[in-house]
C-alpha positions in Angstrom: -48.7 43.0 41.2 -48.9 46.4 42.3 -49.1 48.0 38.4 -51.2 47.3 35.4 -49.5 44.9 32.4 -47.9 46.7 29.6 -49.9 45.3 26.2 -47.5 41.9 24.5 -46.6 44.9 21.7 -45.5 47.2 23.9 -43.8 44.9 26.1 -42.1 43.2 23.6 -40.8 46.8 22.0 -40.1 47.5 25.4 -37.3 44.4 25.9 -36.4 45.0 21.8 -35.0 48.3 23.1 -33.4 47.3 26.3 -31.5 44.1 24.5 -30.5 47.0 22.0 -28.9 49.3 24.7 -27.4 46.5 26.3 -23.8 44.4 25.1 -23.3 41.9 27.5 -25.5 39.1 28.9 -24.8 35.8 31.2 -25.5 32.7 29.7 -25.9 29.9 31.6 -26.2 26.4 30.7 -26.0 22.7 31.9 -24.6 19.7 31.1 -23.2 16.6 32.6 -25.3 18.0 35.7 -22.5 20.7 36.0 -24.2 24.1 35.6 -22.2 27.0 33.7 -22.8 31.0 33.8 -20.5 32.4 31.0 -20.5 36.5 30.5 -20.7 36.7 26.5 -21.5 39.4 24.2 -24.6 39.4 22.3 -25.8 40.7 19.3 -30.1 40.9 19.2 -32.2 40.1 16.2 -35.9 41.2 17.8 -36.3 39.1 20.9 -33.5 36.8 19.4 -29.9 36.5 20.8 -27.3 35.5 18.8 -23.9 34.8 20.6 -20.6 34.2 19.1 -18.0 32.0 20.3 -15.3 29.9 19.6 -16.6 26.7 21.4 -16.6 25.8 25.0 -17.4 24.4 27.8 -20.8 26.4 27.4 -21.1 24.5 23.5 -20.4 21.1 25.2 -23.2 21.5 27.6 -25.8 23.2 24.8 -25.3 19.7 23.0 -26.1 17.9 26.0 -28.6 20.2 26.8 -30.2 22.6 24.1 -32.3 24.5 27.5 -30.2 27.7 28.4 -31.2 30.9 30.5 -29.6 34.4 29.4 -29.9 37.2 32.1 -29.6 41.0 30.8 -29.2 43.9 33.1 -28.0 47.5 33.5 -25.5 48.3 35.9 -26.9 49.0 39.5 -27.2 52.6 39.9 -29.9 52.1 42.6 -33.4 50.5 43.5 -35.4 53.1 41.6 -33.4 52.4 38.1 -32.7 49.0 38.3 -33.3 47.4 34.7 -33.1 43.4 33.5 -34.4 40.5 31.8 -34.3 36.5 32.4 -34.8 34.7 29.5 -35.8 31.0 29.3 -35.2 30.1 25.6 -33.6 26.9 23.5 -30.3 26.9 22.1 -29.0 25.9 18.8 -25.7 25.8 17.3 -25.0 26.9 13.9 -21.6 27.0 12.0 -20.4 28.1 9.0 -22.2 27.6 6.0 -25.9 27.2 8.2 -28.4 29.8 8.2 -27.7 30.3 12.0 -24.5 31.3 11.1 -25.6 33.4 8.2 -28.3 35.4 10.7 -25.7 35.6 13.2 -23.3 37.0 11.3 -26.3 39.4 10.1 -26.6 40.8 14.0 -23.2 40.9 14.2 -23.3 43.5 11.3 -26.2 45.7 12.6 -25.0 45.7 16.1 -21.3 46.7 15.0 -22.5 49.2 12.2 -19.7 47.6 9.6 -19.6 44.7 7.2 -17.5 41.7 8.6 -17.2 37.8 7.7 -16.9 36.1 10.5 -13.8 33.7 10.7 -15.2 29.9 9.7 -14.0 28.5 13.2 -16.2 30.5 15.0 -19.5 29.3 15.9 -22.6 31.2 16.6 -25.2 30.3 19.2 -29.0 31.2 18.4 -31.2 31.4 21.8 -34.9 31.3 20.6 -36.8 33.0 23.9 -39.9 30.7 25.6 -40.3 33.0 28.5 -38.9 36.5 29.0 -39.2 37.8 32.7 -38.7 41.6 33.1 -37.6 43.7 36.2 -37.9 47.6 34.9 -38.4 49.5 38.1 -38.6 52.6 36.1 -42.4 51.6 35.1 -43.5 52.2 38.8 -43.2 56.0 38.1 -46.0 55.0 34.6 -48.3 53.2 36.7 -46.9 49.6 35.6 -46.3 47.1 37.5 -42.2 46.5 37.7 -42.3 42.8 36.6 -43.5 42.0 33.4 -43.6 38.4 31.7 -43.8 37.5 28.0 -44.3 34.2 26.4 -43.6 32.8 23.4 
């Protein structure tokens, strides 16, 4: 590490924002031994992703196997601005009538500024984070070091 650490609140206001600014993650999964990268949208809650969907391959293997990985990023626009976070988190699947449901649905609503009920086949996906791994290259010109970890 060539920087110092940001402090766990700052860092972790620091990923709040960039989840905020971003829309679209990958999600990848595994099951069956067949691994899966789906690009979703996402909708944050704090440090929290919350991912709707209608089911899946991606559902199928978060059954079989509730460990996922999200990866965030802005688009490349060059070395010195390159943004992104991994995330190593647990999965859980929540349909209607669940609280999951009910505090995805409540994401859904901040992130999209308007009141909406989600239709009852859709399901929502809840990826609690373990580990959150952060490339901000921007933090060089702070005196940071670029990659920043936070555990949970």
């Amino acid at each position: 590490m060539s920087g110092k650490l940001l402090g766990r609140k700052e860092l972790e206001q620091h990923i709040i924002e960039f989840m905020g600014s971003q829309g679209m993650c990958v999600l990848a999964t595994c099951g069956a031994g067949e691994p899966r990268a789906s690009a979703v949208e996402f909708f944050p809650a704090g440090t929290t992703i919350y991912i709707l969907t209608e089911g899946g391959r991606k559902i199928e293997n978060i059954v079989r196997n509730p460990r996922v990985s999200v990866a965030i990023h802005t688009q490349f626009t060059g070395w010195d601005s390159s943004k992104g976070i991994q995330i190593t988190g647990t999965a859980e699947i929540g349909e209607a009538g669940s609280a999951i449901f009910a505090d995805g649905e409540k994401a859904y609503v901040r992130r999209q500024g308007q009141e909406a009920k989600l239709p009852a086949m859709m399901k929502v996906v809840k990826i609690k984070p373990l580990r959150i791994e952060m490339l901000d290259l921007t933090l060089k010109a702070r005196g940071y070091d670029v990659r920043q970890v936070l555990e949970y």
